[in-house]
N, C-alpha and C positions, 0 to 999 in steps of 0.2 A: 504494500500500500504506500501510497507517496507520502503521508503522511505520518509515518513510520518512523523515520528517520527523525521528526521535534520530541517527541515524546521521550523515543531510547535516549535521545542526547540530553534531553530534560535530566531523566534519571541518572545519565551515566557521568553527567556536571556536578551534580548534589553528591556523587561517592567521590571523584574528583577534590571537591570542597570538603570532605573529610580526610580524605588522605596527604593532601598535599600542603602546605602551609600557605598562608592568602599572599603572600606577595609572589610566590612562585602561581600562584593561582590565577590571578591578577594578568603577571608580569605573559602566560603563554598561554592560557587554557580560557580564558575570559573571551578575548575575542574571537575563538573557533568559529565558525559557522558550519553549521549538518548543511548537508548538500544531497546525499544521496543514500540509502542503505536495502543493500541487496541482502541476497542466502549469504552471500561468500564474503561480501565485503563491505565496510562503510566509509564514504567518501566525505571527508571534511576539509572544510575553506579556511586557508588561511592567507594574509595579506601578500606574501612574497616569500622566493625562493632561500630565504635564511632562516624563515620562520620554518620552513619545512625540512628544512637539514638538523634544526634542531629541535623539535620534535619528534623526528623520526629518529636521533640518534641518542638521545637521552628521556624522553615521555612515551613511547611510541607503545612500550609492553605494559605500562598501567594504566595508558587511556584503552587498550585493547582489554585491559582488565575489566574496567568502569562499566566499557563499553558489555562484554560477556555476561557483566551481571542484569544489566539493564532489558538485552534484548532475549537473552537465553539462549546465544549460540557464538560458539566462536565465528569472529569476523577478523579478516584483514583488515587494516588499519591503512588509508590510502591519504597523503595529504597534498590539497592541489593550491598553489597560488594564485593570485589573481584576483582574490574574494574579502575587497574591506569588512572588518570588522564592523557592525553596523549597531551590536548592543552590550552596555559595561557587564552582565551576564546576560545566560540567555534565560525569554521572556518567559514568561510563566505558561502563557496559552497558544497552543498552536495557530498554525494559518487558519486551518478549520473553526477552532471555537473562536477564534479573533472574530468572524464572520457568519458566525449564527444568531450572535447578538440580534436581538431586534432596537427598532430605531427607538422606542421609548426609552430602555436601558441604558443605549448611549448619551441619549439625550440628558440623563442624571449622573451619568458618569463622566469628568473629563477625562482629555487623555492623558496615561503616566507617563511621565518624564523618564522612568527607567526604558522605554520605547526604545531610546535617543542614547546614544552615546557623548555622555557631559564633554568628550573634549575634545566634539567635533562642534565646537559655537563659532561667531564671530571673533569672542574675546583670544582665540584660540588660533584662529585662519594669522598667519603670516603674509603680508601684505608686499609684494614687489611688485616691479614694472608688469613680470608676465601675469599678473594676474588683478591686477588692481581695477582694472573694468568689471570684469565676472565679479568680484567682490561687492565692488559700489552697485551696482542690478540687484545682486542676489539681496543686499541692504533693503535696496528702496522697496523691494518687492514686501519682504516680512513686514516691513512698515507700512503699506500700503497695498494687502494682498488685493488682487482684483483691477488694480487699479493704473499702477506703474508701469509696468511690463506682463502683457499674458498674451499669450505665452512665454516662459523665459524658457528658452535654449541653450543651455551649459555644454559647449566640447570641447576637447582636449585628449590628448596622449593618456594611458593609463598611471595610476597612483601620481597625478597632480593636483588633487584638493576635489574634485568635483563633488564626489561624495559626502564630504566635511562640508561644502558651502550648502550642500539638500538639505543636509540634518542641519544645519543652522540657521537655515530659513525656519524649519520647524519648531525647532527650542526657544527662538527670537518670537515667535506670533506665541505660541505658549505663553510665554512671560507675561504677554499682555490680557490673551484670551485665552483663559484653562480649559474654556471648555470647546475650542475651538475642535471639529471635526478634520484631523488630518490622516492622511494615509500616503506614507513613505516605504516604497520598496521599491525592487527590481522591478525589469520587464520579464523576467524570468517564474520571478513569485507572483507576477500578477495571472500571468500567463499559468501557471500553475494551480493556480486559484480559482481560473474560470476553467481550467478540465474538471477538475474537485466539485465545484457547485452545478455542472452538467450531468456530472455522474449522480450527483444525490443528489439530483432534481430541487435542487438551491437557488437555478439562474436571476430567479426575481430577487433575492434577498443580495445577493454577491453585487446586482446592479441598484440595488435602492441603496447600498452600502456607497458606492466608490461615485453616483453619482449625486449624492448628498454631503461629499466631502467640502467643506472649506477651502479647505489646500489641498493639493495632492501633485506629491512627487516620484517621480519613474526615474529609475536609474536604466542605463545600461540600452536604452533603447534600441542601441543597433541591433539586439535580439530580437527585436521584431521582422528581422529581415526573415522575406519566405514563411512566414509563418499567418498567411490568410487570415485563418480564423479567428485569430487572436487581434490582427489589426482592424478587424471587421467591429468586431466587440469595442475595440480603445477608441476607435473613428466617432463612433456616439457616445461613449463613456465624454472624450473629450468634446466634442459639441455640447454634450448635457452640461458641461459647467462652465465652457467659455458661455455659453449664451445667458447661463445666471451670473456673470460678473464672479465666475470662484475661480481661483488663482490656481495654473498649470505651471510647473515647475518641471525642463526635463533634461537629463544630460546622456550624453554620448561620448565616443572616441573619434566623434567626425559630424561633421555641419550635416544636416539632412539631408542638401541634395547629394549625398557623397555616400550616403547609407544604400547602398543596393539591394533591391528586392524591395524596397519600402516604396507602397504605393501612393501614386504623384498629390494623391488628394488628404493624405497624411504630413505629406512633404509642405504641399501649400499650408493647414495647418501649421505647420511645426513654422514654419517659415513667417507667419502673419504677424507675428510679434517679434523681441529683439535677440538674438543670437548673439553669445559672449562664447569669447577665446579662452580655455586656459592653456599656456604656455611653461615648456619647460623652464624652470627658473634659473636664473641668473648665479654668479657666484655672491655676491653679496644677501641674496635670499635665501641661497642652501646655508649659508654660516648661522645667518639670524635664526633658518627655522630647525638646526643643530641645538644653538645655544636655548631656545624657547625648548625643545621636546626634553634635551637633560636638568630642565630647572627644576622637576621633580624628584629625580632621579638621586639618590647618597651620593652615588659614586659620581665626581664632578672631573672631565676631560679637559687637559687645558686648550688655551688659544691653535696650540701650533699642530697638536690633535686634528681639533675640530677643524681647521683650515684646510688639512691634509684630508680630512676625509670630503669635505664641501667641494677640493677644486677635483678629486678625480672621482666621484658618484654624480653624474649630471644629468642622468637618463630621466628619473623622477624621483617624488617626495617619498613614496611609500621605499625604493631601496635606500634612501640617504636614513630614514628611519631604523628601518631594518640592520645596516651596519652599525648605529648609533649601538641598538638596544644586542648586538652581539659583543658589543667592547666593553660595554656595563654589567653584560651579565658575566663576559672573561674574569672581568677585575673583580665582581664579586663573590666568585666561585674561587681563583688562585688566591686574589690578596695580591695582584700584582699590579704594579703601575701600566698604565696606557702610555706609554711614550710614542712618536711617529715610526720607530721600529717595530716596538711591538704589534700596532695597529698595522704595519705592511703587510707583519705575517699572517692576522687574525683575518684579515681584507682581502688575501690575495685573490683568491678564485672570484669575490666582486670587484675588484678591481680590473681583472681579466676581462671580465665579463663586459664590464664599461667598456676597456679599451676597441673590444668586437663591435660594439656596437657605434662608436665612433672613427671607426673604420671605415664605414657607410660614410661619404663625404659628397658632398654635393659636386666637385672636381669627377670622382669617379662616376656620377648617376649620368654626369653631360657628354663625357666620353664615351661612358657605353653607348649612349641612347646617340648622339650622336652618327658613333660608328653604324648604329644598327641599321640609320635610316640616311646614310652614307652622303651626310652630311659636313661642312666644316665644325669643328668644335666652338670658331671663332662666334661664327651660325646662331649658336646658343644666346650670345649676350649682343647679337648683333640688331641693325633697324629692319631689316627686310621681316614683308610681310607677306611674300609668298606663302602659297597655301602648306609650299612641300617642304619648307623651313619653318612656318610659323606652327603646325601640329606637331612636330617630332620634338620642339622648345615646350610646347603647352605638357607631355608629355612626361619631361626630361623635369620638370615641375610638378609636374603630379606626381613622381617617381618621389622626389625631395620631401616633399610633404608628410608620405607616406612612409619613408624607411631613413629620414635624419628626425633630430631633434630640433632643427630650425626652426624659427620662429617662421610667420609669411614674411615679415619686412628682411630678414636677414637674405630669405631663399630670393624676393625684390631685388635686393640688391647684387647679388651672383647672377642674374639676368639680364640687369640694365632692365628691371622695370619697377614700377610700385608694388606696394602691398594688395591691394584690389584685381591687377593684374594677374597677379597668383592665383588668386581666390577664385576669377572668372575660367583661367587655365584648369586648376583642377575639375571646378564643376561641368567643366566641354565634356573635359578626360573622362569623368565619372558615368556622364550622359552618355557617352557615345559607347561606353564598355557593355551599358546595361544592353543597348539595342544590337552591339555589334560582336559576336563571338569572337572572331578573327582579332578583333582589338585584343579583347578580354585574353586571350592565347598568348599573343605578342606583348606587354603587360608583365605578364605572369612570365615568361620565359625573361624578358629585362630583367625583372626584380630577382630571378634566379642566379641570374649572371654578375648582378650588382652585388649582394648578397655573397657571391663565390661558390653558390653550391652547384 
């Protein structure tokens, strides 16, 4: 049963919380997320791939333990990254009784604030260049749900804030309205939700639920690529509350029209309203949002540390986190200082791992794409607007977008063009993939080559 997998983790948290001591509790097991659980195996989310080395190398046979008691059968133990932590534990009621409430019930009940995860707020979000737009929006919005921006459109690279500025739009209207009707998840869980309420003949209750919400935030939306049914269902869920003035909150890993498979009259939605960037951050924003995540922390890392880890983790926020909380938890397991030695060793394989992906340069995306479409390289940053140099440029931009960490104004600038120029480039690129197989092949065969493999 899909439903399976809240309940066993329910139980298998509460043995968890007696065997383990609450800061080791806290520190790796708090923000788990259940994701799946089969006969053989249960699949659990965690932020990124440190969190899963160490889990799997030192928790991995007493959460299988938790887990054994909970469900009554031995399971493997599978942990996948990728998956923000989204509550300081987990909630008490599943997806299903979340949504069998009736609307009178809620209507006496606000919402809990343990929902939310306390230190994904405003007070919290780290403010720099790449991100100070989406921030100031996501503001106006809790301030002014309904009103400011609706739809607001959050996208961005994975673990750059997206997810922190949802729940902070939530916890922000909280503050003011307790009993405000909100509803913050996936496209995954929502999607989830409506097989669940079809199979137990629920549909009316699961739809008087989401569209009588307040607020309602969707993470993750490029999940709704390919998936009909489900966008069929969101298509009126969201007309049911843009047309009552209640405030749509949604983010992705790419602007709408760039989401493939997502149909055009979803796109137009998503698009009617304002659409905010997040961007990789700066080195002055990885140090700040370093020193802000250890302010809790005993163990305090000094300046030349924290610099050395801020200039070589640039990919995103969730790894710069993740190496933070592997150096804290070194030091307070040995007793050993964090010198920038010691941190090389601790780091290597993320640091490796950065370097691959900075590898990926915009120098090499113009030269393959270039060659490919046997053109000058010059070509790339040049004026001509031939049809048969200015697509294999539009291209060699869509490529950059999709496999650097550029900003649009930086990838502008390696072009000789503006920032808007890019923006127009990819969405050709995107359009023309969806209708043209041929593209979609030649594309996928680039990014292979760019890539090395």
């Amino acid at each position: 049963m899909p439903g399976d997998v809240y309940s066993v983790w329910k139980g298998a948290s509460a043995r968890l919380q007696q065997v383990l001591n609450p800061d080791t509790y806290d520190r790796w097991i708090a923000g788990i997320v259940p994701l799946e659980l089969t006969d053989s195996a249960c699949r659990l989310g965690v932020s990124n791939d440190m969190f899963c080395d160490w889990l799997h190398n030192h928790y991995r046979d007493v959460i299988a333990s938790a887990v054994r008691e909970a469900s009554g059968r031995d399971c493997a133990i599978v942990f996948e990254s990728g998956h923000e932590p989204r509550f300081p534990e987990f909630r008490a009621a599943s997806p299903k009784s979340r949504h069998t409430t009736d609307a009178a019930t809620r209507d006496e009940q606000p919402v809990p604030s343990a929902r939310y995860n306390p230190r994904y707020s405003f007070e919290t979000f780290v403010v720099g260049e790449n991100n100070k737009f989406a921030h100031a929006a996501a503001g106006a919005v809790a301030q002014a749900p309904g009103q400011a921006y609706n739809p607001l459109f959050i996208y961005g690279g994975t673990g750059l804030g997206k997810s922190h500025l949802l729940q902070a739009v939530a916890q922000d209207l909280l503050k003011r309205k307790k009993r405000a009707r909100i509803e913050c998840l996936s496209s995954e869980e929502f999607a989830n939700l409506y097989v669940e309420a079809v199979s137990t003949n629920s549909l009316p209750r699961f739809r008087q639920n989401f569209r009588n919400a307040d607020l309602l935030l969707i993470d993750d939306v490029q999940f709704f690529t390919g998936k009909e049914r489900f966008q069929e269902e969101f298509f009126h869920t969201f007309n049911a509350l843009y047309n009552s003035h209640k405030q749509i909150v949604l983010a992705s890993d790419r602007p709408p029209h760039e989401i493939n498979g997502l149909e055009k009259r979803l796109v137009s939605r998503f698009e009617c309203g304002l659409i905010a960037e997040v961007q990789a951050p700066d080195f002055e924003t990885r140090l700040a949002i370093l020193r802000r995540k250890q302010a809790d922390n005993a163990v305090k890392l000094d300046d030349r540390t924290l610099a050395l880890v801020a200039s070589r983790i640039k990919s995103n926020i969730r790894s710069l986190e993740g190496a933070l909380v592997r150096l804290v938890s070194y030091a307070s397991v040995t007793r050993q200082e964090i010198t920038c030695e010691v941190a090389e060793k601790i780091l290597l394989q993320a640091f490796e791992k950065e370097g691959d992906l900075s590898a990926v340069s915009m120098d090499r995306i113009q030269k393959l794409v270039a060659e490919h479409y046997d053109v000058r390289l010059a070509d790339m940053s040049g004026k001509s607007r031939q049809a048969s140099i200015a697509f294999p440029r539009q291209v060699a931009m869509y490529l950059c977008r999709r496999l650097t960490e550029c900003s649009s104004p930086e990838i502008g600038e390696a072009f000789a063009r503006n920032h808007a120029t890019v923006l127009h480039a990819a969405k050709t690129v995107a359009g023309d993939m969806e209708k043209d197989p041929a593209l979609r092949q030649t594309v996928s065969v680039l990014e292979r080559k760019i890539k090395g493999n």
